[in-house]
matplotlib code that plots the C-alpha trace (Angstrom):
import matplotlib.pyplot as plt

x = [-43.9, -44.5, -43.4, -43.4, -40.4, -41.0, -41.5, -45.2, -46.7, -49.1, -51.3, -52.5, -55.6, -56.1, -59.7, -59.1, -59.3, -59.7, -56.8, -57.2, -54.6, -54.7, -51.5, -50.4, -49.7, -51.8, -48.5, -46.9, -50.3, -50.5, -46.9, -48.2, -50.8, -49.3, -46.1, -49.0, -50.9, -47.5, -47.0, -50.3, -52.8, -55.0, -59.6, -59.6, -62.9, -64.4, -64.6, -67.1, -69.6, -68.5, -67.8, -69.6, -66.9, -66.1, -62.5, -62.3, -58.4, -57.7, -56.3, -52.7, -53.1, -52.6, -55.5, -57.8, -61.2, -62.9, -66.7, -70.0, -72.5, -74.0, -74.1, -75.5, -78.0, -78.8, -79.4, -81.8, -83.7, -84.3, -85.5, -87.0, -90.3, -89.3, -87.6, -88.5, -87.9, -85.9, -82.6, -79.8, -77.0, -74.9, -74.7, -76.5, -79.5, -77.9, -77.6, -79.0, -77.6, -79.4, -79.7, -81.3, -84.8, -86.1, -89.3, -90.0, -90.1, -92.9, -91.1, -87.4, -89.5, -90.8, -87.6, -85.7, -88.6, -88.3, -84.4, -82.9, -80.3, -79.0, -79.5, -77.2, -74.6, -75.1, -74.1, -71.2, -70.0, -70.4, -68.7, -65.6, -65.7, -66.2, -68.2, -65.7, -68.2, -70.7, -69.0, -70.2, -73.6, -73.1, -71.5, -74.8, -77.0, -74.3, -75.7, -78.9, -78.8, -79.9, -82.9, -83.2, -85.9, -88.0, -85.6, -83.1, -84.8, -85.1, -81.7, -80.6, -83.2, -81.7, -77.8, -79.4, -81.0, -77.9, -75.7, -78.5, -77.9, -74.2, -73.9, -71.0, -68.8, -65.9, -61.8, -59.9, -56.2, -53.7, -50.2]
y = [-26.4, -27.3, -24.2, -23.7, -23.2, -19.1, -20.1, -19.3, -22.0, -24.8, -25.4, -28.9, -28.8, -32.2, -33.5, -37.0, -38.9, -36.2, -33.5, -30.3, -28.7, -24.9, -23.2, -21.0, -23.4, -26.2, -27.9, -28.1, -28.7, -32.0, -32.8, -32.9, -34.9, -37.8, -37.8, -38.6, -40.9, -42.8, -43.4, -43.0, -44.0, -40.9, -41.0, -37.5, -35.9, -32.7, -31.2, -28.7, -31.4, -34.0, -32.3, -29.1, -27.1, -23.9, -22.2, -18.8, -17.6, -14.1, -12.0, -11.9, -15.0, -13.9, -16.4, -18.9, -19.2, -22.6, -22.3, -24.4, -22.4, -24.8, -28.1, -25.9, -24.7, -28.4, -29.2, -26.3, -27.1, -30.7, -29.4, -26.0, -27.1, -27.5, -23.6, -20.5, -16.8, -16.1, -14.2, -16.9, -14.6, -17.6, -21.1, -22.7, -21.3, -19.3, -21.4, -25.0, -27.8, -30.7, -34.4, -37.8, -38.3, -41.6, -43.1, -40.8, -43.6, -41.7, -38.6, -40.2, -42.1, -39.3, -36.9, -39.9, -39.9, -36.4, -37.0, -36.2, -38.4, -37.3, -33.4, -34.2, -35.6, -32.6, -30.7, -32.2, -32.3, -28.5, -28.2, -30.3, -28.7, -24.8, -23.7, -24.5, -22.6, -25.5, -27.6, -27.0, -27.4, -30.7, -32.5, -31.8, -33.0, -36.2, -37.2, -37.2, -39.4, -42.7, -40.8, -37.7, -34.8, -32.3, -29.9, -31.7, -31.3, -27.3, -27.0, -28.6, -26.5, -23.9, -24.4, -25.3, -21.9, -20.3, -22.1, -20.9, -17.3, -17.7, -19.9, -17.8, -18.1, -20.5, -21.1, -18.2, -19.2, -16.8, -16.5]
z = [-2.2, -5.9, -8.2, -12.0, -13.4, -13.4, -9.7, -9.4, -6.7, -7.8, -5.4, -4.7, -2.4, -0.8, 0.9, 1.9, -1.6, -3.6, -4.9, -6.8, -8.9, -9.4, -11.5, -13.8, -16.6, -17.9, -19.1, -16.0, -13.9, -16.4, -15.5, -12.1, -12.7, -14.7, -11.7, -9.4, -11.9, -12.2, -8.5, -7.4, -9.9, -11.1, -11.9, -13.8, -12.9, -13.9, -10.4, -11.6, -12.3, -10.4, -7.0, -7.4, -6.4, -8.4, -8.3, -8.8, -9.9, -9.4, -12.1, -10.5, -9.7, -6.4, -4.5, -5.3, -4.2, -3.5, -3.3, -4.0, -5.7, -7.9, -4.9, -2.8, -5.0, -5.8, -2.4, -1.5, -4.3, -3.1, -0.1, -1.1, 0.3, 3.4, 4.0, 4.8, 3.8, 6.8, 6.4, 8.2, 9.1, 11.3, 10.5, 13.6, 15.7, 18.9, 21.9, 20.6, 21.7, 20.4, 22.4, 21.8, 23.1, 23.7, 22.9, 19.8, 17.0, 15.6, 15.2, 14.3, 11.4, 10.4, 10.3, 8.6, 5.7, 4.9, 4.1, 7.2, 6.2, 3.0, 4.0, 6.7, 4.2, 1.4, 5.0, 5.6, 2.3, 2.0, 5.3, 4.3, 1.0, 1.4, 4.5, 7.9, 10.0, 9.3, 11.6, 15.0, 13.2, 11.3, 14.2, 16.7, 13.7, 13.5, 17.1, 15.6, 12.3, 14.3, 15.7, 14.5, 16.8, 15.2, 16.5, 14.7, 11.2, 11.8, 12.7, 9.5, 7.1, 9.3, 8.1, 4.3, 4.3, 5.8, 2.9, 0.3, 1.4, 1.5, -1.8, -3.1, 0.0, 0.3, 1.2, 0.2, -0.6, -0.6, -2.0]

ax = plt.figure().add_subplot(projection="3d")
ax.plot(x, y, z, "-o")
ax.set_aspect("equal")
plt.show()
């Protein structure tokens, strides 16, 4: 564990590529930084631009939240037209298990045109990122990315509207 030196922790949150800092002290966060930069090579990005991820430190600086308001917000809004009004209480629609149908070119075309694709990765990116109980979810839609049903593109509007509703929610970190 990384500490300050009034022993409060730093927390380094890792996804793949991509590390976030959170601490007490910029100082010693950029001390952090530049020992990584030195062995590692560092691309300083804004992650609440970049990434779309907000952090949310509490006062006592007890636990850190790790959400994706604004992405998610982004993403319904590029698909707005194709959601309802319905209220999504749980990420994927009870009991669905989706599977490949053969001889729908038709139909996979016309899923694939709509953006079936790059819903799918705004998915994913939310589930890696802030939303674990996507998971389930994204990996049925995964099946479907080569040939993607209708059922298929109502399941993912389905998990978009249930992020929507749940924009706010993300990884809670406690001390």
């Amino acid at each position: 564990m990384i500490t300050t030196a009034a022993g409060d922790p730093i927390l380094l949150v890792a996804h793949v590529d991509d590390i976030e800092t959170v601490g007490p002290c910029m100082d010693e966060l950029r001390l952090v930084r530049n020992l990584h930069d030195q062995r590692f090579g560092v691309k300083d990005v804004d992650s609440n631009e970049m990434l779309g991820v907000r952090r949310i430190i509490s006062d006592d600086r007890r636990y850190v939240v790790i959400s994706m308001p604004g992405f998610i917000q982004l993403m319904y809004h590029k698909f707005k037209a194709h959601c309802s009004n319905r209220q999504r209480n749980i990420p994927w629609p009870k009991d669905l298990m989706l599977s490949r149908v053969d001889d729908q070119e038709e139909v996979n075309k016309k899923v694939l045109a709509r953006g079936y694709r790059s819903l799918l990765g705004m998915l994913m990116w939310v589930n890696r990122m802030a939303m674990v109980e996507l998971g389930a979810g994204t990996n049925q839609l995964s099946k479907m990315a080569c040939a993607p049903t209708e059922a298929a593109w109502d399941a993912a509007v389905w998990q978009l509207e249930y992020c929507y509703q749940h924009r706010d929610a993300g990884f809670r970190f406690d001390r």
